[in-house]
C-alpha positions in Angstrom: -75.6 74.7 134.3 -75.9 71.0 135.0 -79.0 68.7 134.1 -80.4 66.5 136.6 -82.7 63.5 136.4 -85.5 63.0 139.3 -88.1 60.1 139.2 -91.3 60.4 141.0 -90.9 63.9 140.6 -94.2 65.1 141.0 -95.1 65.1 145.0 -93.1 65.3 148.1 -89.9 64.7 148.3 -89.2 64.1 144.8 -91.3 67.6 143.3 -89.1 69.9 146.1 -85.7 68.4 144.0 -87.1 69.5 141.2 -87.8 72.6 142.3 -84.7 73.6 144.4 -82.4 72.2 141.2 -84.2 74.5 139.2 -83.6 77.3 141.8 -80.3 77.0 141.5 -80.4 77.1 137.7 -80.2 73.2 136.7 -82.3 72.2 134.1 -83.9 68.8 135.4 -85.8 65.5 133.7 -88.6 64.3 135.6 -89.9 60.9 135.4 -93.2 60.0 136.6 -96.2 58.6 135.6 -98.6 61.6 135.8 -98.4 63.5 132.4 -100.3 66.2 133.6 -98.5 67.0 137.1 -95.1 66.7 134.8 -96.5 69.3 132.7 -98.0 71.5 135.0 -94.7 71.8 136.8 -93.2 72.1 133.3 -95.1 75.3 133.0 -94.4 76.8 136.3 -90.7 76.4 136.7 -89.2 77.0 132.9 -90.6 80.6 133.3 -90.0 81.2 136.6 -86.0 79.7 136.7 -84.8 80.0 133.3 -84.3 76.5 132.8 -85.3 73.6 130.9 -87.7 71.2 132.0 -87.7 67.6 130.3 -90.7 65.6 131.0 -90.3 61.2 130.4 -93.1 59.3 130.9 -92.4 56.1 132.7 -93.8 53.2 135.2 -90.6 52.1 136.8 -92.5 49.0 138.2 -92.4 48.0 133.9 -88.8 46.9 132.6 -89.3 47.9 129.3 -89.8 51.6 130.5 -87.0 51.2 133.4 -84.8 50.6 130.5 -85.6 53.7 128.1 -84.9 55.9 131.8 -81.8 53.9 131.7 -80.7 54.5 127.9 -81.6 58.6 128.6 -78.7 58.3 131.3 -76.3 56.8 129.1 -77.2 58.9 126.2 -73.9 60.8 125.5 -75.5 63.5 123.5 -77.1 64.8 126.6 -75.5 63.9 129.8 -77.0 63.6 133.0 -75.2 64.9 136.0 -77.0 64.2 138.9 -79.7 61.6 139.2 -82.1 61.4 142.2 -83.6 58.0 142.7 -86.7 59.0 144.4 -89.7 57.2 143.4 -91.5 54.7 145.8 -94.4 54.2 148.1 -95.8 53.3 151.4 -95.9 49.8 152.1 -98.7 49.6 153.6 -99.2 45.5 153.5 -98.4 42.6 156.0 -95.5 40.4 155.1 -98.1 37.3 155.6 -101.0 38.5 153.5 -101.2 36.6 150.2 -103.5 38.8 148.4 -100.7 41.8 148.6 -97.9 39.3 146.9 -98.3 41.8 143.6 -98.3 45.1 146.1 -94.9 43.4 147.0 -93.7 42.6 143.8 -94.3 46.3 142.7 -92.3 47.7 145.4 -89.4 45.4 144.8 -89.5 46.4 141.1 -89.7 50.4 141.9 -87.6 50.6 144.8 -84.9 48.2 144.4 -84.7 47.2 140.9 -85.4 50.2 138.9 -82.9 52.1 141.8 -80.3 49.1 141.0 -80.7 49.7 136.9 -81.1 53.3 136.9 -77.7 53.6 139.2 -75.8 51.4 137.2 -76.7 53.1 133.5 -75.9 56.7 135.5 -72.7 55.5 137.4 -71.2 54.3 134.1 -71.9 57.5 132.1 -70.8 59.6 135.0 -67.7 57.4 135.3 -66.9 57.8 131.7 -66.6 61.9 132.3 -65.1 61.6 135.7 -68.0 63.6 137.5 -71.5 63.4 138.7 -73.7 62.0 141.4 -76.2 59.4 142.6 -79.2 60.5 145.0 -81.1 57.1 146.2 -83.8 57.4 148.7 -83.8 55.5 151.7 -85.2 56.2 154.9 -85.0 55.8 158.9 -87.2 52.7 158.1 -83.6 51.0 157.3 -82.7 51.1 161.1 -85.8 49.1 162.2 -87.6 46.4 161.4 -91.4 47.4 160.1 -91.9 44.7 157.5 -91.1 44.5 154.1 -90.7 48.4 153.7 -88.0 48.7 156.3 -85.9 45.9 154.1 -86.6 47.6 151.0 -84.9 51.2 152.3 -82.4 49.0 154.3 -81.0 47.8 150.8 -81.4 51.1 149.3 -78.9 52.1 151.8 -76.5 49.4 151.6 -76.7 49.1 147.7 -75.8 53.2 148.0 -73.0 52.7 150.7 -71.4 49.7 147.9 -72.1 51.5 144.8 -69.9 55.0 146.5 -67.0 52.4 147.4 -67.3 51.1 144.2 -67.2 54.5 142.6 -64.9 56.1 145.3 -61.5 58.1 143.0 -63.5 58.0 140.0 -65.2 61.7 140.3 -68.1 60.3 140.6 -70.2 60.0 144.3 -73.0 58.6 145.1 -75.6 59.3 148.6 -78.3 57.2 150.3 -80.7 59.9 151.8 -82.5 58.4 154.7 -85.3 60.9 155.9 -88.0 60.1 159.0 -91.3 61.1 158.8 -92.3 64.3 156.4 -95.5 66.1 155.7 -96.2 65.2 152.4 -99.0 62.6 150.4 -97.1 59.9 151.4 -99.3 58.6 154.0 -102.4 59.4 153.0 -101.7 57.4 149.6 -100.1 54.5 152.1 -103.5 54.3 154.0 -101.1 54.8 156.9 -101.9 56.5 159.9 -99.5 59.4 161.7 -102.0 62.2 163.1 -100.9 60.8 166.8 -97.6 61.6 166.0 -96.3 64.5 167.9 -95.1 67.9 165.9 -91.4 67.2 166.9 -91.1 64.3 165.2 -91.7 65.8 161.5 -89.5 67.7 159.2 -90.7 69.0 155.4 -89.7 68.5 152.4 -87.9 71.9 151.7 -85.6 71.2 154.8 -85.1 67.5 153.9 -83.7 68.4 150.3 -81.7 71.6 151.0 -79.6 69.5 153.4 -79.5 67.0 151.0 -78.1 68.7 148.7 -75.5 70.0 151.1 -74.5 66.9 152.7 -74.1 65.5 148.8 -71.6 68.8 148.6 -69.5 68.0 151.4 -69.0 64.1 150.2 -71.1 62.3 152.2 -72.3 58.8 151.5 -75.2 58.9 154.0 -77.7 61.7 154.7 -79.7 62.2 157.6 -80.9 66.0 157.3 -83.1 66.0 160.7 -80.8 66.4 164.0 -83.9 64.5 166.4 -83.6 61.3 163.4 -79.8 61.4 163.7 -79.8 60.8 167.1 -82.3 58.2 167.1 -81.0 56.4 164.0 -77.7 57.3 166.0 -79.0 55.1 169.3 -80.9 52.8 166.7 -77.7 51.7 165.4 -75.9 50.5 168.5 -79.2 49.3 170.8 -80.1 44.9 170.7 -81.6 44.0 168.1 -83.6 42.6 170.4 -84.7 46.1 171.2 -85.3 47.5 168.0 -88.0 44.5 167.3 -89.8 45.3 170.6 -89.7 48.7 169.2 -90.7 48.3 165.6 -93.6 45.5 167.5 -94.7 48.5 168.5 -95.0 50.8 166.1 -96.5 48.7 163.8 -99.4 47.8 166.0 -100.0 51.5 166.8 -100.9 52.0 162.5 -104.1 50.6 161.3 -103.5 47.5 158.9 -106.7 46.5 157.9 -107.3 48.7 154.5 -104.8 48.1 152.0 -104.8 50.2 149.0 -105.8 48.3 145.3 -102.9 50.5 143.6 -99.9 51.3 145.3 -99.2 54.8 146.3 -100.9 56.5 142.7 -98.3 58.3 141.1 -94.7 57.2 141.8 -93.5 59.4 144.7 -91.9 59.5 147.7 -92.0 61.6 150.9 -92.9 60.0 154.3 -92.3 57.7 157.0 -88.4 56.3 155.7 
């Protein structure tokens, strides 16, 4: 049985890790904000799966708390095996508009910084036993060029790809996950619309995870678990740039960016657009 850390574990992408680790007998941490959602899950799973169920409350946009998850990795007492950076939120904000600065901040803190403390503290325990993994979140967003979201995920993915070579013979892996769009709250809490989206397009969160989990099996440093977004991040990654800023012109003006939420995505989660 191994125990497994996932933050933002209580929606989308993040709450279907914690319930296909616990599936498969892990006992799993989640961190998140929402006491109650970690606790209802709590109840549902332990019985259900036989397992153990840790809840830790913490805003990984606040230091202090980043640091406590941090010190729960490195806690040698009670080893974590796998740890799934998950939590995040739409960006729903123009690069240009000054009253979202702290929106921008916040995202900076909980998808970049918390992913860069939280890998470190886990990637030096792990080391120190010569096993375990590293789950960040990324997204197709990394390919193109939609603001400062799309830069966020893109250094989730090339902090991932550097932290695996850095760990690469110790035992240890580590795997950026880069989704496209999935049904979950994601965009509703972004204020971002997608219902013109066509059905092909989507994936959910059940199939994003399982092949997650099975790419991390085979050793893979990059996950794409939708075959339509391979091929497009496939053709992303080799068109002009030129062409993938036309292309991100345009799907930007296609979304609605006159609402901006006052608070940032509610609960930490992730699950969307990547």
């Amino acid at each position: 049985m191994s125990s497994c850390m996932v933050t933002g574990g209580t929606s989308g992408i993040g709450r279907e890790f914690v319930t296909q680790l616990a599936a498969r007998g892990d006992d799993v941490i989640i961190v998140a904000r929402d006491t109650e959602r970690m606790a209802a899950i709590k109840a549902e799973l332990e019985p259900r799966y036989g397992v153990e169920i840790e809840t830790l409350r913490a805003d990984l946009s606040v230091r202090d708390e980043v640091d406590a998850v941090a010190a729960r990795l490195e806690d040698p007492d009670r080893p974590v095996d796998l740890l799934v950076n998950n939590a995040g939120f739409g960006l729903h904000a123009k690069i240009l508009d000054a009253g979202t600065l702290p929106l921008q901040d916040r995202a900076f803190d909980v998808m970049c910084r918390a992913v860069l403390v939280l890998s470190a503290a886990a990637g030096r325990a792990m080391k120190s036993r010569g096993s375990g993994a590293i789950v960040n979140i990324s997204s197709g967003s990394a390919w193109i060029n939609t603001g400062n979201y799309s830069a966020i995920k893109a250094w989730v993915l090339t902090f991932t790809e550097g932290l695996a070579n850095e760990l690469h013979g110790t035992g240890v892996s580590a795997m950026a996950v880069c989704p496209g769009w999935v049904h979950t709250e994601f965009h509703e809490r972004a204020h971002v619309t997608a219902t013109n989206l066509p059905e092909v397009v989507w994936t959910d969160p059940q199939t994003v995870v399982r092949q997650s989990l099975t790419d991390l099996e085979k050793g893979k440093v990059v996950s794409i678990p939708n075959r339509l977004w391979k091929a497009a991040i496939s053709v992303a990654g080799v068109a002009p740039r030129s062409t993938m800023r036309w292309l991100s012109r345009t799907l930007t003006s296609s979304r609605d960016k006159t609402d901006f939420p006052d608070e940032p995505a509610g609960r930490s989660q992730q699950g969307g657009d990547r």
